[in-house]
C-alpha positions as CSV (number, residue, x, y, z in Angstrom):
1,X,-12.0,19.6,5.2
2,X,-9.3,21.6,6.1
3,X,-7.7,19.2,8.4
4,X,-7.6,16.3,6.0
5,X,-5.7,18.5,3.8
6,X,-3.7,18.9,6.4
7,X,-3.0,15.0,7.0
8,X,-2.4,15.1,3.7
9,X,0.5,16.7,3.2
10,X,2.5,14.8,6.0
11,X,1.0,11.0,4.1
12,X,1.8,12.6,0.4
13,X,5.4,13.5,2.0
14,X,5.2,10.0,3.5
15,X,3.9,8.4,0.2
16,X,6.5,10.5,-1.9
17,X,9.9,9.4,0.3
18,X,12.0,6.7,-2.1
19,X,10.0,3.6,-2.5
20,X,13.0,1.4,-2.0
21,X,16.5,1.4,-1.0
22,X,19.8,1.8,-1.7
23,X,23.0,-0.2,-1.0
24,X,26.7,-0.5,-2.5
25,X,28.4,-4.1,-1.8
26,X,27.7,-7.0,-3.8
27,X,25.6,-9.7,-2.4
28,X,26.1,-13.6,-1.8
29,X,23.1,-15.6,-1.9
30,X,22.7,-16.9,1.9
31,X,20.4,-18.3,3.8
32,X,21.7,-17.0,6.8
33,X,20.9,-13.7,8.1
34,X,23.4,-11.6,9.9
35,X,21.1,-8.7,11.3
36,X,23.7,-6.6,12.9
37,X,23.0,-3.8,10.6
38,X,19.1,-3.7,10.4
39,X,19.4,-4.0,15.0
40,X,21.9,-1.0,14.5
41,X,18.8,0.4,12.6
42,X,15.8,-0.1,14.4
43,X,18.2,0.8,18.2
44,X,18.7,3.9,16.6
45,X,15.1,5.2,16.0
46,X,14.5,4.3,19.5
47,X,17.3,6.1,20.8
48,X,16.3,9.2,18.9
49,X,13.5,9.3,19.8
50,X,12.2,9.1,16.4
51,X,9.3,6.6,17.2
52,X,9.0,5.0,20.3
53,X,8.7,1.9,18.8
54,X,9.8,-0.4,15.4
55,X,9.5,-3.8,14.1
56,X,11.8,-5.3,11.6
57,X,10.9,-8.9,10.1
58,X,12.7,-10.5,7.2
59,X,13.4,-14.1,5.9
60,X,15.4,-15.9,2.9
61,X,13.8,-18.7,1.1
62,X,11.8,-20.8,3.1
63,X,13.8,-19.4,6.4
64,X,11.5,-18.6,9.7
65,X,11.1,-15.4,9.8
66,X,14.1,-12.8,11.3
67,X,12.6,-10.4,14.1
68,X,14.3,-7.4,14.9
69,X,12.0,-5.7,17.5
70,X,12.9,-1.9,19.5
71,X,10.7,-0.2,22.2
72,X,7.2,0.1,22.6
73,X,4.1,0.7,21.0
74,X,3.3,4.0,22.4
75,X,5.6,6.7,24.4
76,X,3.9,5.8,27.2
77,X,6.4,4.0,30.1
78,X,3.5,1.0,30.3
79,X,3.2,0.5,26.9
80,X,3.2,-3.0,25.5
81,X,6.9,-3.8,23.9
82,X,6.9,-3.5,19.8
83,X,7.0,-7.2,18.6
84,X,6.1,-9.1,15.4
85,X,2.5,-9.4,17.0
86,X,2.0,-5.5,18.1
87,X,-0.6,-3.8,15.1
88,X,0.3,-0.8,13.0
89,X,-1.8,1.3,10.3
90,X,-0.3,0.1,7.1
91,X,-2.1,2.4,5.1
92,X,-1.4,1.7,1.5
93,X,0.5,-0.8,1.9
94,X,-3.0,-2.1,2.0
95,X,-2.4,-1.8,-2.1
96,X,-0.7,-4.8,-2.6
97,X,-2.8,-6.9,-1.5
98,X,-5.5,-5.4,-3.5
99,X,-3.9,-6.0,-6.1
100,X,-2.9,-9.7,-5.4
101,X,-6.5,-10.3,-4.9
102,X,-7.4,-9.2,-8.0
103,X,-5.0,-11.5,-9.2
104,X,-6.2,-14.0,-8.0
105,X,-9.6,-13.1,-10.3
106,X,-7.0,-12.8,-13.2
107,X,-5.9,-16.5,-12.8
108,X,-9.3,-17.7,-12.2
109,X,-10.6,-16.0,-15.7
110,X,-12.8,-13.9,-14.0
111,X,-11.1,-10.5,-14.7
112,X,-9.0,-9.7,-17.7
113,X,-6.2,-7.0,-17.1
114,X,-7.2,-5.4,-20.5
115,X,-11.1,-5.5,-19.5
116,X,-13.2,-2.4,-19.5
117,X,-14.3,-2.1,-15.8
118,X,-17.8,-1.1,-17.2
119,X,-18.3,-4.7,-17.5
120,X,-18.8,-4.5,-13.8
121,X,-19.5,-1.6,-12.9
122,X,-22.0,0.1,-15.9
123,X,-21.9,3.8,-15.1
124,X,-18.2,3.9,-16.3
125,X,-18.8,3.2,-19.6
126,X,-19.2,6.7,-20.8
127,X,-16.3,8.4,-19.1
128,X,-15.0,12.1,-19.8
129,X,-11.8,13.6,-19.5
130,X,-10.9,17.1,-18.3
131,X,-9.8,19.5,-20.9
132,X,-7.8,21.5,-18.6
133,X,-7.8,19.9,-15.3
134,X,-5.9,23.0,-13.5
135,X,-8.9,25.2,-15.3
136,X,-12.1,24.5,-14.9
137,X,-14.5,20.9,-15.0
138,X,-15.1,21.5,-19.0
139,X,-14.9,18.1,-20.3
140,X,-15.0,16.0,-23.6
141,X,-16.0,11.9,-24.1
142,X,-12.6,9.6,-23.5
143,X,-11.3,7.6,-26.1
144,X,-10.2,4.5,-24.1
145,X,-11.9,2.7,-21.8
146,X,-11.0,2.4,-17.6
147,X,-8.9,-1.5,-18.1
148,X,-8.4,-3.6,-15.0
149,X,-5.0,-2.9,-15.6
150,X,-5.5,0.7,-14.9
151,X,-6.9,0.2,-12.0
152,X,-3.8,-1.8,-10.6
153,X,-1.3,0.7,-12.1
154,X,-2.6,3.6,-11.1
155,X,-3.2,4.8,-15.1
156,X,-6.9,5.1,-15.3
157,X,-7.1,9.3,-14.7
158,X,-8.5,9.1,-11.6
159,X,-7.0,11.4,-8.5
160,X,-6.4,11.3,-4.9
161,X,-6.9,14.0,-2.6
162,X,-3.4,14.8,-1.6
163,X,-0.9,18.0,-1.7
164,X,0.5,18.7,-5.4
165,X,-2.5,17.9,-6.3
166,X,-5.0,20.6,-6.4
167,X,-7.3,22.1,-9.0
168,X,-10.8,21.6,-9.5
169,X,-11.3,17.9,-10.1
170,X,-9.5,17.7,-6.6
171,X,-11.9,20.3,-4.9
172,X,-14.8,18.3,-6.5
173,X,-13.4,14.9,-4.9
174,X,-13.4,16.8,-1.7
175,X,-17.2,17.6,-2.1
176,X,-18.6,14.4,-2.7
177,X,-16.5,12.4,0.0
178,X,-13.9,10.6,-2.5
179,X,-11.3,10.2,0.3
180,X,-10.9,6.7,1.3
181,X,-8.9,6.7,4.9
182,X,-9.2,6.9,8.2
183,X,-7.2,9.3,10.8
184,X,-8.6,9.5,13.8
185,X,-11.5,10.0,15.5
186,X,-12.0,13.7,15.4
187,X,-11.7,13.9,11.9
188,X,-13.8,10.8,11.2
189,X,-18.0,12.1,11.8
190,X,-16.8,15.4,9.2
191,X,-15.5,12.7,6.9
192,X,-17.5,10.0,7.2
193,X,-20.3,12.1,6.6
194,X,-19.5,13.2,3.1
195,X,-18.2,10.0,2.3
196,X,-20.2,7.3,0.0
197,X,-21.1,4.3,2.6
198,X,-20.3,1.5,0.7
199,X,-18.4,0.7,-2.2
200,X,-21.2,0.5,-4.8
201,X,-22.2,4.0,-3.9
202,X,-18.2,4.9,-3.9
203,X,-17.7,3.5,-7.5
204,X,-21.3,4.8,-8.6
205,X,-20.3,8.5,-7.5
206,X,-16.7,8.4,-9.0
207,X,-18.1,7.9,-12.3
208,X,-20.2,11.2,-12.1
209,X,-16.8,12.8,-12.2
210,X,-14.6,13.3,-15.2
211,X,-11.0,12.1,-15.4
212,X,-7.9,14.0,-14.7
213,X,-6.0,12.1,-17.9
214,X,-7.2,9.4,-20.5
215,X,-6.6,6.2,-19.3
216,X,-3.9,4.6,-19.7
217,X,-2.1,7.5,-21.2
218,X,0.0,9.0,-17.4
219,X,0.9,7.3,-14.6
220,X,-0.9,9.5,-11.2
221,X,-1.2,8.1,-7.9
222,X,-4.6,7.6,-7.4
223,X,-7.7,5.8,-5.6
224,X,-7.5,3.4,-8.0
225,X,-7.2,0.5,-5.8
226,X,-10.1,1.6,-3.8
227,X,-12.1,1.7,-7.1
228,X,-10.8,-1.9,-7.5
229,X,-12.1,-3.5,-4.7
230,X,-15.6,-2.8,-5.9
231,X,-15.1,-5.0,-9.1
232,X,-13.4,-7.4,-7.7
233,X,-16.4,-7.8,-5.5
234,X,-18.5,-7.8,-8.5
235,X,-16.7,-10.2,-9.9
236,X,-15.6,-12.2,-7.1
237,X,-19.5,-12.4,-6.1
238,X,-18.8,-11.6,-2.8
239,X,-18.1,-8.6,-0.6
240,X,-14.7,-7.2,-1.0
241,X,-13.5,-7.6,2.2
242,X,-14.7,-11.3,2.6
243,X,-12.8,-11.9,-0.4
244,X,-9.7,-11.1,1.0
245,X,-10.3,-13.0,4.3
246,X,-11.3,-16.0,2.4
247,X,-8.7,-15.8,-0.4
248,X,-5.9,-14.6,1.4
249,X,-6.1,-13.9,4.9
250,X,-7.4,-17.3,5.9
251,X,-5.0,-19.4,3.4
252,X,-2.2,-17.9,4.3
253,X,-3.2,-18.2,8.1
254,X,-2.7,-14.3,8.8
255,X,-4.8,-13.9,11.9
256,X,-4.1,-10.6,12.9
257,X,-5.1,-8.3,9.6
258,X,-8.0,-6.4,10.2
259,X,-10.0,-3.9,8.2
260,X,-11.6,-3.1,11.8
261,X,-9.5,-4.0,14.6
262,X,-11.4,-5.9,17.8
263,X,-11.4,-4.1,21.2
264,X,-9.8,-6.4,22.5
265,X,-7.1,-6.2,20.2
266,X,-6.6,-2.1,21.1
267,X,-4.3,-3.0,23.9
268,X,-1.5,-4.1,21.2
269,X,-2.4,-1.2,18.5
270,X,0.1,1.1,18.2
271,X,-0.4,4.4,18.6
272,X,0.2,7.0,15.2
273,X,2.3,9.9,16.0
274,X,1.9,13.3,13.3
275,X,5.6,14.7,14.9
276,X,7.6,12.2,17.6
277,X,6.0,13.5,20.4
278,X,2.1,14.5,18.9
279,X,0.0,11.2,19.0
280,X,-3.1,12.0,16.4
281,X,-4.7,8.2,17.2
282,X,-3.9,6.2,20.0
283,X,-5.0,2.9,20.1
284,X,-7.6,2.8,23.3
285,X,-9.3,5.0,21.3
286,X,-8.3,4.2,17.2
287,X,-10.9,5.5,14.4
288,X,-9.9,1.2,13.8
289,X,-11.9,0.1,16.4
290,X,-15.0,1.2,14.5
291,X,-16.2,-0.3,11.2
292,X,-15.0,2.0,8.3
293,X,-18.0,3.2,5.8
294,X,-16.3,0.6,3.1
295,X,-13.2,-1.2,2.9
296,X,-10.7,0.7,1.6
297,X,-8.7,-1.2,-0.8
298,X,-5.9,1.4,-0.9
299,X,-5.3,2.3,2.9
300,X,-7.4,0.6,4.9
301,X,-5.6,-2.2,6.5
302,X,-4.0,-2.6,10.3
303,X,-1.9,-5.5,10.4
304,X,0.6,-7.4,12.4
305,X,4.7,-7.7,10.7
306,X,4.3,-10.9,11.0
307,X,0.6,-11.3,9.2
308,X,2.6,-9.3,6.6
309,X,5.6,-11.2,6.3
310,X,3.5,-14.2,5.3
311,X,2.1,-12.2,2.3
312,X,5.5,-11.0,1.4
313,X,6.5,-15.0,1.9
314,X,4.0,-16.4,-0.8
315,X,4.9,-14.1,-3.0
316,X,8.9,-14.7,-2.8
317,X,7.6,-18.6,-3.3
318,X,5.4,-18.0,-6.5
319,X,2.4,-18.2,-5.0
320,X,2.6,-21.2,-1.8
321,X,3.5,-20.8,1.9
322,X,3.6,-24.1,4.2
323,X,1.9,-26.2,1.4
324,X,-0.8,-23.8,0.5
325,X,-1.5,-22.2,-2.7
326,X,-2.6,-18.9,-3.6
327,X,-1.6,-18.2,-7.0
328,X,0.4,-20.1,-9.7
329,X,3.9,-19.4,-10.0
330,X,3.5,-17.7,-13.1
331,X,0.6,-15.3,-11.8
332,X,2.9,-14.2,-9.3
333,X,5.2,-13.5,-12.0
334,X,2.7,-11.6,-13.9
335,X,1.8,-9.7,-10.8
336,X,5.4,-8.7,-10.0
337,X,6.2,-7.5,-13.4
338,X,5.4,-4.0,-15.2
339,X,2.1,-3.8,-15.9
340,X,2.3,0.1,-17.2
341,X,0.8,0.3,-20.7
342,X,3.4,0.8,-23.2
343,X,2.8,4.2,-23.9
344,X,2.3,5.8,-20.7
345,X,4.2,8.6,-19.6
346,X,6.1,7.5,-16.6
347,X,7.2,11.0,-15.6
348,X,5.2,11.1,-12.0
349,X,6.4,7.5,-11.3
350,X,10.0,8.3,-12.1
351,X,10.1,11.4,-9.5
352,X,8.4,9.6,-6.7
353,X,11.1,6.5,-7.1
354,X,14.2,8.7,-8.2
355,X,16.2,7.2,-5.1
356,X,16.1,3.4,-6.2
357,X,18.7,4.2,-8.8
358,X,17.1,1.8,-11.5
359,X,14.4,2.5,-13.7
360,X,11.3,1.6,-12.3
361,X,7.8,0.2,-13.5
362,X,4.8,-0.9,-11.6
363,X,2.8,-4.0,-11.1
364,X,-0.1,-5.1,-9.2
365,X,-0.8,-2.7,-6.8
366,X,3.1,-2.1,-6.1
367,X,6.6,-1.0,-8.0
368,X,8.6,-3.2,-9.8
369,X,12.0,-2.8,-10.4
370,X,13.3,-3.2,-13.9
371,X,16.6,-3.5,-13.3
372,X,19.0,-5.1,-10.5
373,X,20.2,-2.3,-8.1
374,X,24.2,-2.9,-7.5
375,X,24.3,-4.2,-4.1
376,X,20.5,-3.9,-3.7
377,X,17.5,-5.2,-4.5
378,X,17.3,-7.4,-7.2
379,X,15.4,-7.3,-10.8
380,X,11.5,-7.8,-9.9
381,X,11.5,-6.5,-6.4
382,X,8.1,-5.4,-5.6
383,X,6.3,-3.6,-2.6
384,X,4.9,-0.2,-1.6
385,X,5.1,2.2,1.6
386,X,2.5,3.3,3.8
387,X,1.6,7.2,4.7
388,X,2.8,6.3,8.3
389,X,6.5,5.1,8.0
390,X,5.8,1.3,6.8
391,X,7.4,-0.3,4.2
392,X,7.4,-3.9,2.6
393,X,8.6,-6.1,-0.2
394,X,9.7,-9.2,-2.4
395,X,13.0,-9.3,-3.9
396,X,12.5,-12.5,-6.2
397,X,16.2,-12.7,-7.0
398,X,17.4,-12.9,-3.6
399,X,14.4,-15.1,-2.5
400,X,13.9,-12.1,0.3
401,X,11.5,-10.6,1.5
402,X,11.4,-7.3,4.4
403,X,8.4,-5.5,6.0
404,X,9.2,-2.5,8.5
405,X,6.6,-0.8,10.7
406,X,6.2,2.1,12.7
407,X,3.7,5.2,12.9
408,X,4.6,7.8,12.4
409,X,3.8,10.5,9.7
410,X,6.8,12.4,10.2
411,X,9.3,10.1,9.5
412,X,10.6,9.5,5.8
413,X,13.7,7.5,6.4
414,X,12.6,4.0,7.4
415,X,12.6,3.2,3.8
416,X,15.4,4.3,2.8
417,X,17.7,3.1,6.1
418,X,16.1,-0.3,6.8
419,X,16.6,-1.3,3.1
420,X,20.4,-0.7,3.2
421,X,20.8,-2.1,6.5
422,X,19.3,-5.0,5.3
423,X,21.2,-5.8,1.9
424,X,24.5,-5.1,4.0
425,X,23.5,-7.6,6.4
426,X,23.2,-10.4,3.4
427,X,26.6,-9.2,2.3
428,X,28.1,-10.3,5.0
């Protein structure tokens, strides 16, 4: 397993860059986009050579979507040209969407946030909690119960096998296959062979394994969304990835999101680059193209900016795109507010954010912010990153939404640079 530990510390370094961005000029409310900015941005990553390829897609209100596209999809001179159509691997950005679709469960009375998952899933009723988790696996009974809410806000003691995280809860993970992503196809049979192959068994075999906190007392990134896809099939009464496609995917008519990418969709799959110049999975031959032992609920997606920006769209419309409705408007508001029990410690969360410049809480699967940011994004915003460069969200108070993409593990700026590109643009 050494070379998933490996990966991991170039996604954790991905994962840990600033969620969200930063900008200083005050900002007009416009339904015009000037992109000069964000094109300045994404002709720039080309030009270094820092990926070979980027797509930026935005929109205000109810505006078509904006399309800044760069390069290609690969280094390669005969590539296909990056546009709102090419797929990337938007790895947990994949989150989000979990945790809209457990949402939509929410609405429907079928899940409660504050529900003991043990009402779906029996074998974590009786849960135990490390007494030392950087010590040994001695454990004692928890006190709380795993909540729905846990699940979505990553506060239910559960763990994810990735650097600055070690100890033996992390080693035991290792063992038994608790590592829901895909790489490439090298590392894949080595993987895929320790790993659970569905989500019942996944779920069943987590609960063997003590927790790393008491739920809902510490915020820890965690599989937790992975974890949630299994009750939400449970509860949903269908397969987890069906209920996506039927409650989102197909509603919102995004036809090029794929848990397993069709070959003849490989042409337009981007390849994933560890450094600029070291592809580790082109798309001709993408660990995607094959069926993945579950779906993974918090990195298993490969979508299109464009498939994206139509998630991203409902939301920034409570819940409707083109006459279609997903959620309520107040759902969506629920979903894009802090969800973090009151008394969690918020420590973790707080380092991982510390460039957005506003405190920050967490919601359904993504962060929240609790405060405007000067210039920035507004009170609400709400998204998450992917391992590989991506980067997407909802700004309720300037009706905007952004999603970026590139792959690439290497590069921790994207964030960061497309997010004040883009809030200078609107200040124009």
């Amino acid at each position: 397993m050494r070379s998933w530990r490996i990966f991991g510390s170039i996604a954790a370094l991905a994962l840990a860059s600033p969620a969200w961005p930063q900008a200083t000029v005050p900002l007009p409310s416009r339904a015009e986009q000037n992109q000069s900015a964000t094109e300045a941005v994404a002709k720039r990553y080309v030009a270094e050579a820092r990926v070979p390829g980027i797509v930026i897609v935005s929109g205000v209100g109810n505006a078509p979507p904006h399309v800044v596209a760069e390069g290609r999809i690969a280094l390669e001179a005969n590539a296909p040209a990056a546009d709102a159509d090419s797929l990337w691997r938007v790895y947990s950005m994949t989150k989000p969407i979990t945790g809209i679709a457990a949402m939509i469960l929410v609405e429907q009375g079928k899940l409660g946030l504050d529900q003991p998952i043990s009402d779906f899933i029996p074998a974590f009723k009786d849960m135990k909690v490390l007494v030392d988790p950087t010590k040994d696996l001695t454990s004692r009974p928890a006190t709380r119960a795993i909540t729905v809410r846990n699940l979505l806000t990553h506060t239910a003691g559960l763990e994810y096998v990735l650097p600055g995280k070690s100890g033996p809860l992390i080693d035991e993970y290792t063992r038994l296959g608790i590592n829901p992503a895909a790489i490439n196809t090298l590392m894949e049979p080595n993987m895929r062979a320790a790993r659970p192959k569905s989500l019942e068994e996944f779920a069943d075999r987590l609960a063997t394994l003590p927790l790393m906190a008491e739920p809902g007392s510490k915020w820890s990134y965690s599989i937790g969304l992975d974890l949630l896809g299994r009750v939400i099939e449970v509860a949903g009464g269908m397969p987890f990835d069906r209920f996506v496609q039927t409650r989102i995917f197909d509603p919102l008519k995004m036809r090029a999101s794929y848990w397993t990418v069709p070959q003849d969709k490989a042409r337009i799959l981007a390849t994933n680059y560890l450094t600029p110049k070291l592809a580790i999975d082109t798309g001709a031959a993408s660990v995607w193209l094959q069926p993945p032992s579950f779906p993974y609920g918090g990195a298993g997606l490969v979508m299109s900016a464009r498939d994206y920006d139509r998630f991203l769209h409902m939301l920034v419309n409570g819940g409707e795109l083109e006459g279609v409705r997903i959620l309520k408007p107040a759902t969506v508001k629920l979903a894009m507010s802090d969800l973090l029990p009151a008394s969690v410690d918020r420590s973790t969360l707080a380092n991982m954010t510390a460039d957005s410049g506003v405190p920050m809480g967490f919601g359904a699967g993504g962060s929240v912010y609790l405060a405007d940011k000067p210039g920035g994004p507004g009170k609400g915003t709400y998204g998450w990153g992917g391992a590989a460069g991506t980067i997407g969200w909802a700004d309720p108070v300037h009706k905007l939404r952004v999603t970026a993409m590139i792959n690439s593990f290497s590069d921790k700026g994207l964030k960061r640079e497309v997010g004040k590109a883009i809030y200078d643009d609107l200040a124009q």
